[in-house]
C-alpha beads as a LAMMPS data file, in Angstrom:
LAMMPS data file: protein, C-alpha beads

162 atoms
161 bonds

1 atom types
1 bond types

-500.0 500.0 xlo xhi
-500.0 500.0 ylo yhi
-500.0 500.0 zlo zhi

Masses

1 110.0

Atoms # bond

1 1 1 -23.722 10.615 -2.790
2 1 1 -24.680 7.462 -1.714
3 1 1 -21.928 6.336 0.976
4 1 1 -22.704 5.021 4.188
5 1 1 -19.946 6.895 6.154
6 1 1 -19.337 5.441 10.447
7 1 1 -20.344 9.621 11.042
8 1 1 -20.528 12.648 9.913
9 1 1 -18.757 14.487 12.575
10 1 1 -16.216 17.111 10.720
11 1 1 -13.451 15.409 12.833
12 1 1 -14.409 12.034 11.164
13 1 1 -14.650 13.961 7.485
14 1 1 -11.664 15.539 7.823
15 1 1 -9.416 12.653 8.662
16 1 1 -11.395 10.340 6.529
17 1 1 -10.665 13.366 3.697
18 1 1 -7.133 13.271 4.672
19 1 1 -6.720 9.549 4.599
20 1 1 -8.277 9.401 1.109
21 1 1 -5.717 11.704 -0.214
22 1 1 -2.854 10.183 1.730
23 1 1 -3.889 7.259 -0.322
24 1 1 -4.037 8.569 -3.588
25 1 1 -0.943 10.000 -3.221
26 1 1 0.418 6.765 -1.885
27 1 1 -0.840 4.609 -4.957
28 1 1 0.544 7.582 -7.448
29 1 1 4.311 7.750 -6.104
30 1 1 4.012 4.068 -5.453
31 1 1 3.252 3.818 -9.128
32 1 1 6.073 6.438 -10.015
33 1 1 8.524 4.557 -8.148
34 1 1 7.904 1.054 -9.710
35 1 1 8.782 2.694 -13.393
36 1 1 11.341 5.257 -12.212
37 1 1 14.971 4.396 -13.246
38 1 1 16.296 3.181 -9.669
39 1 1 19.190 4.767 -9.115
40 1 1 18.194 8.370 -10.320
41 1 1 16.663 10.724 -8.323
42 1 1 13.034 10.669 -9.180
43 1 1 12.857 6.918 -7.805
44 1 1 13.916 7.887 -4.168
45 1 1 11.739 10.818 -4.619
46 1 1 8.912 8.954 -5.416
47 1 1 10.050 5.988 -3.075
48 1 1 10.015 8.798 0.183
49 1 1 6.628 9.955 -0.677
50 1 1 5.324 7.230 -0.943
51 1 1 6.627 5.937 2.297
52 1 1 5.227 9.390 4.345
53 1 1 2.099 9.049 2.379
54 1 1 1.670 4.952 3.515
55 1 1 2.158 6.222 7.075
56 1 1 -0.424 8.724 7.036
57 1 1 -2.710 6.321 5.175
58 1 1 -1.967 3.690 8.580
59 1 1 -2.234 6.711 10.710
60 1 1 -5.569 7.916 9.498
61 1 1 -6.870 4.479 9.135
62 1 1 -6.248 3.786 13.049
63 1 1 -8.180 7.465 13.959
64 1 1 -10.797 5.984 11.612
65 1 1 -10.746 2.876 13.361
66 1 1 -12.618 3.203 16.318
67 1 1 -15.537 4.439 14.438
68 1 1 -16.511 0.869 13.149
69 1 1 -14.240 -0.863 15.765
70 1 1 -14.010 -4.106 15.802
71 1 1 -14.780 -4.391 12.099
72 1 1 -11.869 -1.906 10.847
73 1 1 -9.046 -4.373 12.820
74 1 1 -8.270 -6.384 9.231
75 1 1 -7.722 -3.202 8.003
76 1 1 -5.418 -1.863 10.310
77 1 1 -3.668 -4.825 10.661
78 1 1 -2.701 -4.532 6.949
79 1 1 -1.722 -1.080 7.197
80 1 1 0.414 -1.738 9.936
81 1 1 1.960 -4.476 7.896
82 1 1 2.286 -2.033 4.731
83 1 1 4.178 -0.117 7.027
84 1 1 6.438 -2.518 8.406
85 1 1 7.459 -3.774 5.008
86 1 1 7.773 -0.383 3.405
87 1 1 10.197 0.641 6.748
88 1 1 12.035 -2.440 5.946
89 1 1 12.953 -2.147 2.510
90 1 1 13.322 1.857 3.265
91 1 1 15.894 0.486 5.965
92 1 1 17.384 -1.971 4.121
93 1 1 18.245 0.399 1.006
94 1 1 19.142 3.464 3.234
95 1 1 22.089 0.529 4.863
96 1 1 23.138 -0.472 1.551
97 1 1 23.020 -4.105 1.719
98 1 1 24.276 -5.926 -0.810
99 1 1 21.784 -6.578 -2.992
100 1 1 18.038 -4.776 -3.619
101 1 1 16.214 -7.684 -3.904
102 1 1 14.999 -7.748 0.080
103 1 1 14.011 -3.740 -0.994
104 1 1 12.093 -4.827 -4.318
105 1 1 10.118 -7.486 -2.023
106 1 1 9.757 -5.302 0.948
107 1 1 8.159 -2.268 -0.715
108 1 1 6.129 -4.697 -3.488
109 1 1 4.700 -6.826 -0.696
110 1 1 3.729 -3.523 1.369
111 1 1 2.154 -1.841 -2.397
112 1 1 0.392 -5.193 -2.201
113 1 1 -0.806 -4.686 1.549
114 1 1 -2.120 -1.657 1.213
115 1 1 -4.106 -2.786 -2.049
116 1 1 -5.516 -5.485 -0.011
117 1 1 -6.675 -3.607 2.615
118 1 1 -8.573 -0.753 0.104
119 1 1 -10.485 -3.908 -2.084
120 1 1 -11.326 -5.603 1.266
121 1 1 -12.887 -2.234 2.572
122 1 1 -14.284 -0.913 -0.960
123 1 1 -14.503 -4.153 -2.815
124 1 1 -18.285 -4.857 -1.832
125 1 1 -18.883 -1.475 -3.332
126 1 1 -17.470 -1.503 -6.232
127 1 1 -19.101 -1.959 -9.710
128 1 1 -17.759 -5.834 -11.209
129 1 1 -16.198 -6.264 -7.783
130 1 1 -19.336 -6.326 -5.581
131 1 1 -20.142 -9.736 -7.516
132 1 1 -17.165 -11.539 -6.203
133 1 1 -16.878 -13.164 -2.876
134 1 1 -14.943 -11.283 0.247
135 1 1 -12.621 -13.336 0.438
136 1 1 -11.196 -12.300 -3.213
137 1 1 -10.754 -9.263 -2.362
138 1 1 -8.253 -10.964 -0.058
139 1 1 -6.275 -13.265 -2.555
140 1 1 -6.701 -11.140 -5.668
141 1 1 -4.245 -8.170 -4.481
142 1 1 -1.412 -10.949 -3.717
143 1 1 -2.581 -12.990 -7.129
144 1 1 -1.584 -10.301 -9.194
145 1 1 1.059 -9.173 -7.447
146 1 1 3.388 -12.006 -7.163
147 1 1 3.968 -12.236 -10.533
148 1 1 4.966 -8.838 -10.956
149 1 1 7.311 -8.968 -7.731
150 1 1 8.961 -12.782 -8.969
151 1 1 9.445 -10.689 -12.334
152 1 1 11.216 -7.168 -10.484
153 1 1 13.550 -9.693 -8.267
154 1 1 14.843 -11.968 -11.290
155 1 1 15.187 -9.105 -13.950
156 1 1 17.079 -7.605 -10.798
157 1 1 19.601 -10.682 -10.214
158 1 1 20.196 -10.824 -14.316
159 1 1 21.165 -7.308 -14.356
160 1 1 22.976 -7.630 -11.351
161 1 1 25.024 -11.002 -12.041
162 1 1 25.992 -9.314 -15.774

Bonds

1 1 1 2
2 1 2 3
3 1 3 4
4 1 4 5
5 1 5 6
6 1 6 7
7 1 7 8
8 1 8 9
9 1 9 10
10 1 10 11
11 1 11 12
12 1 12 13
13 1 13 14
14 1 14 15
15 1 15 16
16 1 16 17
17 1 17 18
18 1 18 19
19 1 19 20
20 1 20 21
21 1 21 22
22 1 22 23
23 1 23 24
24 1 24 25
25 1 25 26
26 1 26 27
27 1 27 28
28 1 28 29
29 1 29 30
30 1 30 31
31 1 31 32
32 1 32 33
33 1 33 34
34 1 34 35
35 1 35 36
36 1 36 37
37 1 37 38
38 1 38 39
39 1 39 40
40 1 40 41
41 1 41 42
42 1 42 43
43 1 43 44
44 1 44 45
45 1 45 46
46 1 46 47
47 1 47 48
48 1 48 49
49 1 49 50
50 1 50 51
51 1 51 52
52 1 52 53
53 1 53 54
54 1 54 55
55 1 55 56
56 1 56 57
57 1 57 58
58 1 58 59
59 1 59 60
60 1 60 61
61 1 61 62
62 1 62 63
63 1 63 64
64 1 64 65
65 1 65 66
66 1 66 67
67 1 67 68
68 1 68 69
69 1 69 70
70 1 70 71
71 1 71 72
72 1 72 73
73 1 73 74
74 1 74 75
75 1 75 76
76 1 76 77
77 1 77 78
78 1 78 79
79 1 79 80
80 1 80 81
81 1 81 82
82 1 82 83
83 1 83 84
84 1 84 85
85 1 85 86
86 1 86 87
87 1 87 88
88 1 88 89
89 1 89 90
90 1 90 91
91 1 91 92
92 1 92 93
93 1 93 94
94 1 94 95
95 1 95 96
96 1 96 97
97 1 97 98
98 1 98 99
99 1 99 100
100 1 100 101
101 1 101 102
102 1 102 103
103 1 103 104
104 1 104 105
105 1 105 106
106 1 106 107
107 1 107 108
108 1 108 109
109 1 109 110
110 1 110 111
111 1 111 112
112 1 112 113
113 1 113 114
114 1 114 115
115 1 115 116
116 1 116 117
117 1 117 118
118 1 118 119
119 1 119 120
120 1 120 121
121 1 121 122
122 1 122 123
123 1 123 124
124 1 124 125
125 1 125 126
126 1 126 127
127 1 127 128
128 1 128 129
129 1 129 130
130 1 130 131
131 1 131 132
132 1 132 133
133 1 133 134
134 1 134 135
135 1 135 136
136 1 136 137
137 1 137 138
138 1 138 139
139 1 139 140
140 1 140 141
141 1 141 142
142 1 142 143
143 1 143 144
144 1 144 145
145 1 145 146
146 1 146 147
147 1 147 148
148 1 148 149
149 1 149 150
150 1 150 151
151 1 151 152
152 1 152 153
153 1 153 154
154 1 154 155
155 1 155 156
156 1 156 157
157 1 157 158
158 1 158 159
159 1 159 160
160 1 160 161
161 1 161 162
């Protein structure tokens, strides 16, 4: 198919199968969560699958790791990242601060992360993408995604101070 895969051991395709589909699913209720209404059900829904799907993406990524060690460490480090921010705005919901704009930033800036980390491993193999220099595929994700997160937090606050 044309993809230069690290090996083709079936313990490498399996959890390189698994981490593709951990993704997927992470991007999808990621997605699902962002429009959901936020206080009805299918937002935490969403919002917890997405959270067990970014930890087997992180998971997967640092069994894939060591097969194109030390080049994979970016990657890992912005999964572990993804994590951490997704685990704090997961924690900082579940305690009911006041407030959900440390949640809306938390779990946007981990979306973000794990964006990051797929366009700086994929980017130079993408069609349009493969044109652009590596180190857009490190400022686009964040580029685009600011806006978007600035927006969430101060529609947020407006609702919130009405």
């Amino acid at each position: 198919m044309g993809l230069d895969l690290a090996s083709t051991t079936p313990f490498f395709l399996v959890l390189l199968a698994t981490h593709v589909l951990a993704a997927l699913l992470a991007i999808v209720s990621g997605v699902c969560a962002m429009f959901a209404r936020k206080s009805g059900p299918r937002h935490g829904l969403a919002g917890k699958s997405y959270m067990g799907a970014l930890l087997a993406v992180f998971l997967t990524a640092c069994g894939l790791a060591p097969f194109r060690w030390p080049m994979d460490l970016p990657l890992v480090l912005l999964g572990g990242g993804a994590v951490l921010a997704a685990g704090y705005g997961f924690w900082f919901r579940r305690k009911r601060r006041a407030g959900d704009v440390p949640h809306i930033v938390a779990m946007s800036v981990s979306f973000v992360l794990m964006l990051t980390a797929f366009y700086v491993d994929n980017g130079p193999h993408l069609p349009l993408w493969q044109i652009l220099p590596q180190s857009s595929f490190w400022i686009i994700p964040a580029l685009v995604g600011a806006p978007f997160i600035t927006r969430a937090s101060i529609k947020y606050r407006r609702r919130r101070n009405r």
